[in-house]
N, C-alpha and C positions, 0 to 999 in steps of 0.2 A: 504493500500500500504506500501509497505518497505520502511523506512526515504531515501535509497541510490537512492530510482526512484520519488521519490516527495520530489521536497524541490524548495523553492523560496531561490535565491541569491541575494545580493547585490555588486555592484563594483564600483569603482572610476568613473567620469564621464571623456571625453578625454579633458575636461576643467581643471575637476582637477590634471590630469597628465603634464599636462602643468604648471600647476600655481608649483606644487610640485618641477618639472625641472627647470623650472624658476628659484624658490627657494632656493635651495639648493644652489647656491653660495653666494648667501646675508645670509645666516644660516651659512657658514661657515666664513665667512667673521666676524658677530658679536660673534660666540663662540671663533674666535682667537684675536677680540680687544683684549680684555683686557689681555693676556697672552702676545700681540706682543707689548704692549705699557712698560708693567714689562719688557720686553726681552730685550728692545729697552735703557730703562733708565737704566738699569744693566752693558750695553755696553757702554754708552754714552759718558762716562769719560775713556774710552780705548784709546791705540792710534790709533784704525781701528775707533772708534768711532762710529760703527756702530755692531751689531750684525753677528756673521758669518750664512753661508749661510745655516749649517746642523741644524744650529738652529732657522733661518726663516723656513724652511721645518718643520721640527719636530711640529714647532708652527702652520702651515697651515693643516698636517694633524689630527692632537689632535682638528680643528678645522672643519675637515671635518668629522671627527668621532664622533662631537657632533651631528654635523649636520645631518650625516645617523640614528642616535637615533634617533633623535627631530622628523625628514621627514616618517622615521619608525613606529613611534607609531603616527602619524597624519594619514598615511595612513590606517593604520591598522583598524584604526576605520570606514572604509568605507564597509568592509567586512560584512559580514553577513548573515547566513544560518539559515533558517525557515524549518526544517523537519516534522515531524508528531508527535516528543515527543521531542525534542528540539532547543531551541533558540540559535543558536553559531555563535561565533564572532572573527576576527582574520583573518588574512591572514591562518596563520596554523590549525585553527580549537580549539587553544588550551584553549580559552573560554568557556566553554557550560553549557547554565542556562536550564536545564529540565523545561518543561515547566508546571509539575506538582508543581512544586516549586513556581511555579508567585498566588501571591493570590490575588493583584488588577491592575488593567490595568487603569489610568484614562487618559481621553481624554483629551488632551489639557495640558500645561506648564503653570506657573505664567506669566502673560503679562507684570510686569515690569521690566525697564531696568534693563539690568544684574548690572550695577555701582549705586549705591543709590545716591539720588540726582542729577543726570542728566535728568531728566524729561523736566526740564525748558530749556536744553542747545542741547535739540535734536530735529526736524523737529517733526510737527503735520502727515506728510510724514510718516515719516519714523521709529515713534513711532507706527502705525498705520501696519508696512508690517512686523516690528517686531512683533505685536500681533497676525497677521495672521498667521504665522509662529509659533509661539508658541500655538496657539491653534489647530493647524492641527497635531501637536509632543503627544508623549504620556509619558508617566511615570507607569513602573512597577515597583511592590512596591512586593520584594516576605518575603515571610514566616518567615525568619531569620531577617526581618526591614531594609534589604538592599534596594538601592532603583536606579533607571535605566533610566534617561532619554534618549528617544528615538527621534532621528531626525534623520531618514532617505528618506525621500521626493525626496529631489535633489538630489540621487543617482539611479540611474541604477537599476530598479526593488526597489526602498525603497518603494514606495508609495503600489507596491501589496504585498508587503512583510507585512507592516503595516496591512493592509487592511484585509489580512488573518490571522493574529496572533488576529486581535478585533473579527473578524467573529470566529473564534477559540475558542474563553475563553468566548464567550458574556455572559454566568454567571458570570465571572467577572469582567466588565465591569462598568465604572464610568462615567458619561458623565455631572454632573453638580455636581464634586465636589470641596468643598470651602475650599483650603488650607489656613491652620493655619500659623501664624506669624513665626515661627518656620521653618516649611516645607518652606517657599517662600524665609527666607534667607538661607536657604541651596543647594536649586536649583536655588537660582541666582549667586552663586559663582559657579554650577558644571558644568563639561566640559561633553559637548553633545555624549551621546553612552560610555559614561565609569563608571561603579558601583561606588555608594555611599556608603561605609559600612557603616552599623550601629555604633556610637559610644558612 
């Protein structure tokens, strides 16, 4: 079939559209602290005493165009297209990992907390739905030692998305491999659905 009539998608859930809407005003609200508290102490000793009004604005919007960045690239990672030769990602498509380029697929993520040393300071709960979660996630590792943690499950088609990209490469496929000391502190610092270069 033609990649443009077969392809699995992924998209935002209407939870996540919400929490994102939610959001965006406590996102803008923290990328203008700290510029509106410099603004505020620069005017302080004026005799208005307080900062004028084009420059509370000025502050709010530089603070809401952090905020469309930060809200932009969070969403963006919910996207995601599965065709017949490649892996792409992005609201715009501007992502795309050929899928002849993925040379290992392993099942499953490191199950310890992402923060070292909190093991002792998190719920037997809740250390337990983390690992779940990380062992249902995958990690592509392609050709160049780049490498790709995948969590898309709780989105909108993740889970068949997933599902047909293992069924896909099953040559490639890892299903009891033992990451090294090395690999486990670098996927436990990486942000879910975004490339790890090799360095």
């Amino acid at each position: 079939m033609k990649d443009d009539i077969w392809e699995i998608s992924t998209r935002p859930t209407s939870s996540d559209w919400i929490a994102y809407i939610v959001g965006f005003p406590m996102f803008t609200a923290i990328a203008a602290m700290l510029p509106m508290l410099l603004l505020q102490s620069h005017y302080v000793h004026t005799p208005t005493g307080t900062a004028p009004s084009w420059a509370i604005v000025g502050v709010l919007l530089f603070g809401a165009v952090v905020a469309f960045w930060f809200t932009s690239r969070l969403v963006n990672r919910h996207f995601w297209r599965l065709t017949q030769s490649e892996l792409i990602g992005g609201i715009t498509g501007k992502i795309r990992y050929p899928l002849s380029s993925i040379e290992k697929i392993i099942i499953g993520l490191p199950g310890q907390m992402p923060i070292p040393g909190t093991n002792a300071l998190v719920s037997p709960a809740l250390k337990e739905l983390y690992a779940e979660k990380q062992a249902t996630s995958l990690l592509l590792m392609f050709q160049d030692g780049a490498l790709l943690p995948l969590k898309l499950r709780a989105m909108a088609n993740g889970a068949t998305l997933m599902d047909e990209l293992v069924n896909r490469l099953q040559n490639r496929v890892a299903r009891d491999y033992v990451y090294s000391d090395k690999e486990i502190k670098i996927l436990r610092g990486a942000v879910p659905n975004m490339l790890i270069r090799k360095s």
